[in-house]
N, C-alpha and C positions, 0 to 999 in steps of 0.2 A: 692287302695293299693299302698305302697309306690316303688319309683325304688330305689334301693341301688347303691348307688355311691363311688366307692371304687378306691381312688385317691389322690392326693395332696392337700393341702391348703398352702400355701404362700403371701409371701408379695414381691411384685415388686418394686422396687426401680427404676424409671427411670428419667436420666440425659442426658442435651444437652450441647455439647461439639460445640462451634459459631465457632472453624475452622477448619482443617483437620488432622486428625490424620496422613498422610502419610507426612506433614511438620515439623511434630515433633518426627517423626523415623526418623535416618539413614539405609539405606540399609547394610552398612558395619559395622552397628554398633549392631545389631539385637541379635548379642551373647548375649552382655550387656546389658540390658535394663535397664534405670532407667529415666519413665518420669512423669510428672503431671500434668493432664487437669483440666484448669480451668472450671466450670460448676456452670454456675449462674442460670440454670434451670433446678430442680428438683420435681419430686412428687412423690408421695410412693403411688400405688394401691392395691388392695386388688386382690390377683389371685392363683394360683394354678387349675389344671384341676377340682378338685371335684369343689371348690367353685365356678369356673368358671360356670362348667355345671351344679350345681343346682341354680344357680342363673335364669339361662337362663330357666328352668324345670320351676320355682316357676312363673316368668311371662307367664306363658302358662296356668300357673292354674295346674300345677302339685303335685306328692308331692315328694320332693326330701329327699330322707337319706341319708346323707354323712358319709362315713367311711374313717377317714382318722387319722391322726398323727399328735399334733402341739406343740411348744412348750412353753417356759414360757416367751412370750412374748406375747401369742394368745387372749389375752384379750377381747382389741378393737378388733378382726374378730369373734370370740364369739358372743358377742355383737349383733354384725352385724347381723350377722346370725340369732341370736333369733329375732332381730328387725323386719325383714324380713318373718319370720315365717317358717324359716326353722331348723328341728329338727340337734341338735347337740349331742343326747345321742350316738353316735356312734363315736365321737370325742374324742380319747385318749391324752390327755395332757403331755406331757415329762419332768418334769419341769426342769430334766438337760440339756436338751440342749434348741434351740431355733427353729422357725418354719422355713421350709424353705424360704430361699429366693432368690428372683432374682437383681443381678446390672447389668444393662444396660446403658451404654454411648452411645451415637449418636453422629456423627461428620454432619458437613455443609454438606456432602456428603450423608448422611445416611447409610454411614457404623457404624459398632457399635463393641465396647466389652463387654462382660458378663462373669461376674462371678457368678456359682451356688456353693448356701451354702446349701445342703440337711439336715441338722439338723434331726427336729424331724421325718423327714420323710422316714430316716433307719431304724427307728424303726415300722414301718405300719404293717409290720409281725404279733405283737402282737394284733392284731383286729382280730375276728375269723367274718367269716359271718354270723354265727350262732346267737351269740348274738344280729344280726339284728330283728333278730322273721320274720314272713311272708312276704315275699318283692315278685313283680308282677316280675320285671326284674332287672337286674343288670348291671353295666357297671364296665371295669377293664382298670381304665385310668392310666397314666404315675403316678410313683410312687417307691417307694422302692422296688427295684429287687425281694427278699424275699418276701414280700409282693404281689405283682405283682402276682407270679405264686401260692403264698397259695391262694390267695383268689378266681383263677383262675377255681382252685383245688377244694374248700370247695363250690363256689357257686354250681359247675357240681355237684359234690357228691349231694346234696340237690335239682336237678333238677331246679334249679332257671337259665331258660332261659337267657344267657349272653353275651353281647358284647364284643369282646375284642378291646380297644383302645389303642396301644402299645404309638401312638406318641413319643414325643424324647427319650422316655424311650427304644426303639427297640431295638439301638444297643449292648445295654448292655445284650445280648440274643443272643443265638448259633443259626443257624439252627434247632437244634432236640430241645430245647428250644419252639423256635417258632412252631416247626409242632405239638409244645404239648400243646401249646395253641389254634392253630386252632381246635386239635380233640377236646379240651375241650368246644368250644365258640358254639354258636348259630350264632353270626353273627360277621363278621372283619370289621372294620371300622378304613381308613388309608389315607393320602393323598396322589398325586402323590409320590414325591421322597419316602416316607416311601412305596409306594406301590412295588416301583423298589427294595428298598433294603430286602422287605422281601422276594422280587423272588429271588434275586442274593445271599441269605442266606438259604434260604430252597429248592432251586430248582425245586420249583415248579410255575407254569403260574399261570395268575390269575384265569384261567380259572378251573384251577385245585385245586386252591383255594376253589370256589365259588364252584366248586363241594362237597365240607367237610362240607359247613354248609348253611344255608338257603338264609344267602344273605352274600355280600360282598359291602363294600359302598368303593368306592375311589372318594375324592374329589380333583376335580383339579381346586379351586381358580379361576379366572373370567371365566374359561372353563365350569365351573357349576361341575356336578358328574355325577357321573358313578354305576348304581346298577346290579349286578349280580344275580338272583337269577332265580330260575325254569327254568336253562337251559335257557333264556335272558337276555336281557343287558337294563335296562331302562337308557335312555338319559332325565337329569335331565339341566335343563337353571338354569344359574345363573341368582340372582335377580339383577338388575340396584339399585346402593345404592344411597342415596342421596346426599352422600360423602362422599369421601374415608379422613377419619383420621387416622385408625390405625387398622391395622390388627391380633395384639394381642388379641387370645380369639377365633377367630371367628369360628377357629375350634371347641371350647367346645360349642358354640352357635348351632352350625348343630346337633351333637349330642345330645343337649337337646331338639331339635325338634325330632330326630328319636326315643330318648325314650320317648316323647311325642306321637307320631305319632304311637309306639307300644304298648302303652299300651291302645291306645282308639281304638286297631283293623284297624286301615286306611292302605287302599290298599301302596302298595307301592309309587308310582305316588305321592299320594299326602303325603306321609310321606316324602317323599326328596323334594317336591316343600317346605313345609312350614321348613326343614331342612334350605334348601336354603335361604330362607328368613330370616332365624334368624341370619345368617351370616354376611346377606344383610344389617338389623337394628345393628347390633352390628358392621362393619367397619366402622358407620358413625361417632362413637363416639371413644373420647379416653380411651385408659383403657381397663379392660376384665368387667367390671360390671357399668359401670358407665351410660350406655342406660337404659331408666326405661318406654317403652310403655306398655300401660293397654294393654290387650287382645282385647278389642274390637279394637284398633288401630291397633291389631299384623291380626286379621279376616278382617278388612279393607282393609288392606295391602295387605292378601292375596285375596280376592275378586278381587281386583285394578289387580293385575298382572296373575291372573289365571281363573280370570270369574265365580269362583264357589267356597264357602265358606267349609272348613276344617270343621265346627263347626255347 
């Protein structure tokens, strides 16, 4: 049965800026701004949270259904997607606006600027989970605030066991906001800093968290993760990658191992190891989708670094 993935689709724009952006500010001049980086290195990838994590789902041998928002520009990711053999009947098209998107500048330093264009993805609202038909689990990734807490809403109603993945989408969310998607979710899944800010917004521990629903995943980047659940704490290793290119994505990678990992019943343990690992295969490469290992490579992998096969 399929997981429903109810989240973004986007288009990343990323550009490298060969000097520093702090030599081409003034301090005293900061009011005013008006500068221009030259950027003779660009590429456009394919990302947003949904797309990201059924990407990652569909290499596992999963079956990913993405409910999301795009707009008339979504053609080529369309495409993609069916290519792929991932269902897009839950894909609502906006033909007024355009899909969202991401620009990213990088300077020699590896600071960056971004600007988000959220287009079609104010509109997500309008996707009901219903019109899914029978989905095993659900995830409720960063996406159109509206959206975000219906679908939050509409899975619980329908007892469709559910994640809640706030990512950058958090702050846009009160405290009682958020405690109302903790009572809603099955499980939170958040990285360190979003872990901190959902304590210092709802004033609750994590501990007190992890009390509301069955597990609580925080992941903390080369620290590995952190799982809550049944009154313990499993301590999760991160995997040694084979090189670090680019850390865009990797969060959606973990996640598509943990609804991998929930829907084939795998004890905890090994749902956050092979988490981990898909985080591990997806920093090597750049991009949120651009790592393409078969299953047997992903089972290999995990054999190599854990001694005993997920599959």
């Amino acid at each position: 049965m399929s997981s429903l993935i109810c989240g973004s689709l986007a288009f990343d724009s990323i550009m490298q800026f060969e000097g520093r952006f702090a030599e081409s500010l003034l301090p005293e001049q900061l009011h005013k701004i008006n500068v221009s980086f030259l950027v003779p290195a660009m590429r456009r990838e394919f990302g947003g949270c949904a797309g990201n994590i059924a990407y990652n789902l569909k290499l596992l041998g999963g079956e990913p259904l993405i409910m999301a928002t795009a707009g008339q520009d979504a053609a080529p990711y369309l495409e993609r997607l069916a290519a792929l053999g991932i269902s897009t009947r839950c894909v609502r098209v906006i033909e007024s606006s355009y899909t969202a998107q991401c620009f990213i500048t990088t300077d020699a330093s590896s600071n960056q600027i971004t600007a988000f264009h959220p287009g079609a993805m104010t509109y997500s609202h309008e996707n009901k989970v219903a019109d899914a038909g029978p989905v095993k689990f659900a995830i409720v990734a960063p996406d159109g605030r509206d959206g975000m807490l219906q679908h939050a809403e509409q899975s619980a109603a329908l007892g469709i066991p559910l994640i809640f993945d706030p990512g950058q989408g958090l702050p846009m969310f009160s405290g009682d906001d958020l405690k109302h998607f903790i009572d809603l979710a099955t499980y939170v899944a958040v990285n360190d800093y979003e872990a901190e800010l959902l304590m210092a917004r709802t004033g609750l521990t994590l501990e007190q968290i992890a009390q509301q629903v069955s597990a609580l995943i925080v992941t903390r980047g080369e620290q590995g993760a952190e799982i809550f659940t049944g009154g313990r704490k499993i301590d999760i290793p991160c995997v040694p990658a084979a090189t670090i290119a680019d850390p865009t994505g990797c969060g959606d990678a973990f996640r598509a191992g943990m609804l991998f990992g929930l829907t084939k019943g795998m004890d905890w343990e090994t749902t956050g190891r092979l988490s981990s690992l898909m985080g591990s295969i997806k920093i090597a490469s750049q991009g949120p989708q651009n790592h393409a290992p078969s299953l047997a490579e992903i089972e290999e992998r995990f054999h190599q670094n854990f001694g005993y096969r997920f599959a």
